[in-house]
N, C-alpha and C positions, 0 to 999 in steps of 0.2 A: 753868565746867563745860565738859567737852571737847566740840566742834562742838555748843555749846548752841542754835545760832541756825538745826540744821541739821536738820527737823523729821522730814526722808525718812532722816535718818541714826537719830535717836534712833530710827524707826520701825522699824529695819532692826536696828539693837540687840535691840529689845523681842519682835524677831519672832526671830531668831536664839536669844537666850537661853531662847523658850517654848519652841519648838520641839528647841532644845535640850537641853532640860531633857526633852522630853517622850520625846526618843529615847533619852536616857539611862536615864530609868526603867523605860522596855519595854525595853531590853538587860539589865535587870538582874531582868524580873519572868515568871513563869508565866504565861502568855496561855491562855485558852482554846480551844476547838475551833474554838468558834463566829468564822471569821475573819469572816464577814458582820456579825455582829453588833458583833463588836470595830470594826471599819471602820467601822460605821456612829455610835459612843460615840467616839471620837476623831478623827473627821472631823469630827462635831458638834460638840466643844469646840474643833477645829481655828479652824473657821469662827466661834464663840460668839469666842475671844479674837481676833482678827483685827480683827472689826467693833466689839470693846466696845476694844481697844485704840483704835482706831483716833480713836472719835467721844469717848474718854476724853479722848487730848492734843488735840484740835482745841479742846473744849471744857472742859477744866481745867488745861491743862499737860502736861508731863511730872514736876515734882518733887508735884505732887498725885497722877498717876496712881500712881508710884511706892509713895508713902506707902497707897495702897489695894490694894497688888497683889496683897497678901497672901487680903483677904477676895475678891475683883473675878477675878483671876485664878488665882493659887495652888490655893484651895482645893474651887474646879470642876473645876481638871483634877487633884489628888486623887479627887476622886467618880468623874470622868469613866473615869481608867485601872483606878478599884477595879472598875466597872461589867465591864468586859473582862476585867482579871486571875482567876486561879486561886490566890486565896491568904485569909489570914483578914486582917478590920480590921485587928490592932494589929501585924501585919508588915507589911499595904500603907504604914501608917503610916509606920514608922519607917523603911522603903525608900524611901515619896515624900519624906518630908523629908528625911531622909539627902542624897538626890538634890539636893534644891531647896537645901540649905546647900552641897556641893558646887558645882552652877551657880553661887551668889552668889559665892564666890571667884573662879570663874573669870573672872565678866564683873568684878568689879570689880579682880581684878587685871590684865586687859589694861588697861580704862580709865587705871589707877592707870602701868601701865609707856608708855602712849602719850603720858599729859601726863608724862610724868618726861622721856623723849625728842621732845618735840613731834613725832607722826608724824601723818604726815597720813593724810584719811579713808581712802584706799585702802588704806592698809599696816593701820589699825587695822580694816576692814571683812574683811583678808585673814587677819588675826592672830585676829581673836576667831569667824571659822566655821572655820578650823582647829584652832581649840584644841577645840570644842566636837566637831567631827566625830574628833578624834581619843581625846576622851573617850569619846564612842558604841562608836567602834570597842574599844576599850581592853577596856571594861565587858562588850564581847557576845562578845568572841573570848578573852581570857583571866580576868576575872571571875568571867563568869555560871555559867558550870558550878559553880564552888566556892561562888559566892553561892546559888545552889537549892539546891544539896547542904545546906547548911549550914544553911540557914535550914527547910529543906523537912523536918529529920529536929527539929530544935529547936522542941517547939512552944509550950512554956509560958513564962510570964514578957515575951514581946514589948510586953505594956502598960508596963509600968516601963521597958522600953530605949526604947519609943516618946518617953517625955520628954525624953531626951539631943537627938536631932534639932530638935524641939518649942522646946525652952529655947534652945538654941542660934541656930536662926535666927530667933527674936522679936530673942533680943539683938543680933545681926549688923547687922537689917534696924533695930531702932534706931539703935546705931553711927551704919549709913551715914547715915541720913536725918536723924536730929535732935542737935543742932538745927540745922545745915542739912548741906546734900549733902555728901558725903566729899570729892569734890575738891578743897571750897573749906573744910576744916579738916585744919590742918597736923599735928594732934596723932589724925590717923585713923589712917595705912598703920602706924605701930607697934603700937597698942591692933589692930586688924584683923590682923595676923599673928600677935601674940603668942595672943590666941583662936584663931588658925588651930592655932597651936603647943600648945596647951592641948586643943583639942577634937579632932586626929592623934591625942594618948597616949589620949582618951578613948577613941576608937575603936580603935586599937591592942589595950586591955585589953579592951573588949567584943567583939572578931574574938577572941581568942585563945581568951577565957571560950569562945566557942559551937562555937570549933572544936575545944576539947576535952571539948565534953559529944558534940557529932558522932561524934567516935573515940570517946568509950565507949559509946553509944548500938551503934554500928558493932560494937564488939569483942562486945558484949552477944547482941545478931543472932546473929552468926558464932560464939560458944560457945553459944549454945543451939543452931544448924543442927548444931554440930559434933557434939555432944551426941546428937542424935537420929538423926544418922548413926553415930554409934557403937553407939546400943544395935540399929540395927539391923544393922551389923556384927556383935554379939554374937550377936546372936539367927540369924543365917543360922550360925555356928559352931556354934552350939547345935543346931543342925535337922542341919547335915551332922554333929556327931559321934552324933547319936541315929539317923539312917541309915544311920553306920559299924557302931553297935552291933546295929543291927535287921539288916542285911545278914549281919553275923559270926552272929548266933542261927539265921539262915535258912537260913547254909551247914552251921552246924553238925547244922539238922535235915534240912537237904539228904542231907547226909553218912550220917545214922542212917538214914535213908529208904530213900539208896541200898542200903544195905548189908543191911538187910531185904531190898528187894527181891532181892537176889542171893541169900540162904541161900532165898529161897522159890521162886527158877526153879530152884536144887539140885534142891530136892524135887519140881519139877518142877507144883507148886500154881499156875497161873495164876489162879484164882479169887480165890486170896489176893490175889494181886499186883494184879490190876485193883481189888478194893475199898481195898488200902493207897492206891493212886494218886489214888482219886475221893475219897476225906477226907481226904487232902492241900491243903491252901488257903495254906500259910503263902506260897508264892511270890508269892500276892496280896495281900501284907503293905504292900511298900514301893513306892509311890508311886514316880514319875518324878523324881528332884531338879529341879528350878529352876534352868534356866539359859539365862541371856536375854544373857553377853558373856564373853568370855574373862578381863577385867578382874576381879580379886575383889572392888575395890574399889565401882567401878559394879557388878558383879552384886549383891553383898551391899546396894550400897543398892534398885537396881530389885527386887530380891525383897522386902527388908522394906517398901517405901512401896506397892508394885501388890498383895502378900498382905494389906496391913494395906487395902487398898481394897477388895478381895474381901471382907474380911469383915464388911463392911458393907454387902455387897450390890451393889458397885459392878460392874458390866461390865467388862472389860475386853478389848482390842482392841489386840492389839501388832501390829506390823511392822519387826523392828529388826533392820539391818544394820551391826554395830557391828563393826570393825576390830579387829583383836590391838595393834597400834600406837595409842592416844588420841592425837590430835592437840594435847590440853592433858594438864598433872599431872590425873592420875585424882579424885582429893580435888575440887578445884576442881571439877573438869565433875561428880563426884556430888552436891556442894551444890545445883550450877546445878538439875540434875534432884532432886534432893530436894524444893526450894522449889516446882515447878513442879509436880508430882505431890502436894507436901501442897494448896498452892493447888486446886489438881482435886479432889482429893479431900472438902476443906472443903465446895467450890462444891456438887457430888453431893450430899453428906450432906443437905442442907436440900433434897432432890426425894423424890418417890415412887420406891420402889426400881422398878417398871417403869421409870422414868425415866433410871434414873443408867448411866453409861457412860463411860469414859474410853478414849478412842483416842490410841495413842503410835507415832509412825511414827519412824524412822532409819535417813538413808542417809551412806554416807560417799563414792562418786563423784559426780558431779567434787568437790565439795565436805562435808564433814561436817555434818549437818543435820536436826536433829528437831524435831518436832511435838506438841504434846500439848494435845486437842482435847475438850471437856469441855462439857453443856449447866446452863446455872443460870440464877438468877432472880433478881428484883426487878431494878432499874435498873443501870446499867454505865456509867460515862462515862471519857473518858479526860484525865488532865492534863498536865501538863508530861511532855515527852521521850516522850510516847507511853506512858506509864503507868497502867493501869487505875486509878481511884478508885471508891471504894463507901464508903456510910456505912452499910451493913451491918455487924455487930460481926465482926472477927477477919477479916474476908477481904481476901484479898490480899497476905498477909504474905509478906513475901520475894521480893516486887517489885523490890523497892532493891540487895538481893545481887545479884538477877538480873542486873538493870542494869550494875551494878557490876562481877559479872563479864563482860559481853560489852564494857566498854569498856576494861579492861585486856586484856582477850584482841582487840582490834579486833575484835571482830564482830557481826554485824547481829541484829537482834530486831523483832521484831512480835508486838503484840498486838492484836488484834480480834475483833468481835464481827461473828457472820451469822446471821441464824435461831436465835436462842435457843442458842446453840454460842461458846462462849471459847474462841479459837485462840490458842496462843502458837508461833512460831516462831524457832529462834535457829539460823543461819548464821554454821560457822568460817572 
């Protein structure tokens, strides 16, 4: 076995590959708020594998500690990242081993290319925290966002794909270990990549399956937002053609009005004329139209989503300085605001109508940038990317578009909670 005799080296192995393994799987997993708490659950296993590694090879070896690493170390620092992460068992699952079958390639393919080239400790100590830190990085900088996306909108079925992982590295970690070490059986490095080759196409077809339930999931979203923006597209049509109509009946009785009143100052009857004028009321017929943007597209959604809020009792509290020029396609920025204002609106519905009140502010100097400010109840916490979670039924839906749209459009978002009050903020 390579530098078998060299106990600070095997040490330095065992410690690279955990910790490697362990930064891999936070690059690829939803962390919690709680960073105190997370730190305090991975510092603890930090420390737990360190010391149980450590008094393991002093006292049984390294090809004993090996063959135990699975129950000894493995599967504590599963517990240990579930404790931290933001995610369910049978995803943590199939992420942590996923991960952990990953690591065992990598550390046994350096192993396997250092005895093929006899390279000495340095080059192999330099080769396998490279490889590992290059994997970290790999996973957090172009991965993780498709890997949360992906898995975060997928929720069912994770126990079944958790066995692929499962199966996979029992068999691996057999392979290597029995019946003895891989380096010292020659009929390993084939059977070991041919499973690597084998268990690639498995994951290959299980990435594709999920990232085309993803996109329907996704297109599913975006026609029902599209959908509810259109009917209130229809309905603002409907409102302005029954104001065209109500306006033309008003003139028309404007018109008969006037023209009495003139054959009645002929006659020179003022008494007439002042009583036609005081039962006269039709000019207080038609209302003020609704108009909150020059855009018909945002106007027609801010009227149907803020009137459907009004009639529920909702408060509302505008401030909107919205440009003739949108600085995004109009569609797009009225889903953004649809999502945000139905969210509000949901939140309200479950308060005492004293209670309910939505505040919508918009400016466009220096920068384009609105607010919609809303109070609601039961528990509020936030998960991955700064996203509101509730396991309250229906709330929050449209979260993900939101998101979605501010990272195609590069632009900033926040959500937050202060005094019983849900901020959301998006900056173009």
């Amino acid at each position: 076995m390579i530098f078998d005799d060299n106990t600070a080296y095997q040490l330095y192995r065992i410690f690279v590959a955990i910790f490697g393994t362990l930064g891999m799987v936070v690059a690829t997993s939803p962390m919690k708020k709680n960073y105190k708490k997370n730190m305090l659950f991975l510092g603890g296993y930090a420390i737990y594998a360190v010391v149980f590694t450590f008094f393991s090879m002093h006292f049984g070896g390294f090809l004993s500690f090996l063959r135990s690493v699975i129950l000894t170390i493995s599967l504590p620092g599963v517990i240990m990242i579930y404790m931290a992460a933001d995610t369910s068992v049978s995803r943590h699952v199939f992420k942590c081993l996923s991960q952990l079958l990953l690591s065992l390639y990598l550390l046994i393919s350096v192993t396997l290319l250092n005895t093929l080239f006899k390279g000495t400790l340095l080059s192999n100590a330099i080769l396998l925290l490279s490889v590992y830190l290059a994997a970290i990085a790999f996973e957090f900088f172009v991965l993780r966002r498709t890997f949360l996306d992906i898995t975060g909108v997928n929720t069912q079925g994770w126990g079944i794909l958790a066995l692929i992982p499962i199966a996979f590295f029992l068999f691996v970690m057999t392979l290597a270990l029995y019946p003895v070490h891989y380096t010292q059986n020659p009929a390993f490095p084939p059977l070991f990549y041919l499973s690597g080759a084998v268990i690639a196409i498995i994951y290959y077809a299980v990435f594709q399956y999920l990232r085309t339930q993803y996109q329907y999931q996704m297109d599913e979203q975006n026609r029902e937002i599209l959908e509810m923006q259109l009917q209130g597209i229809k309905k603002h049509i409907e409102d302005t053609k029954r104001n065209a109509t109500e306006v033309k009946l008003i003139w028309q009785d404007t018109y008969k009005m006037l023209s009495d009143i003139a054959a009645l100052a002929k006659e020179g009857n003022a008494n007439a004329i002042l009583g036609l004028v005081s039962k006269s009321s039709d000019l207080n017929r038609l209302g003020t139209p609704t108009h909150y943007c020059s855009d018909p597209i945002l106007n027609a959604t801010l009227t149907a989503y803020l009137g459907q809020a009004r009639n529920l009792g909702i408060t509302i509290e505008h401030h909107l300085a919205i440009p003739e020029v949108l600085p995004v396609d109009p569609a797009e920025l009225s889903i953004c605001f649809a999502n945000a204002l139905e969210n509000a609106t949901k939140a309200c519905a479950e308060l005492p109508e004293n209670e309910r009140k939505i505040i919508i502010r918009c400016i466009y100097k220096p920068a384009f940038m609105f607010e919609i400010t809303n109070p609601y109840k039961g528990q509020l916490t936030f998960g991955r990317n700064g996203l509101p979670t509730s396991t309250r039924t229906n709330h929050g839906i449209g979260t993900r578009s939101i998101m979605a749209f501010c990272e195609k459009h590069n632009a900033f978002y926040d959500f937050s909670t202060e005094g019983g009050w849900f901020k959301l903020m998006i900056t173009l």
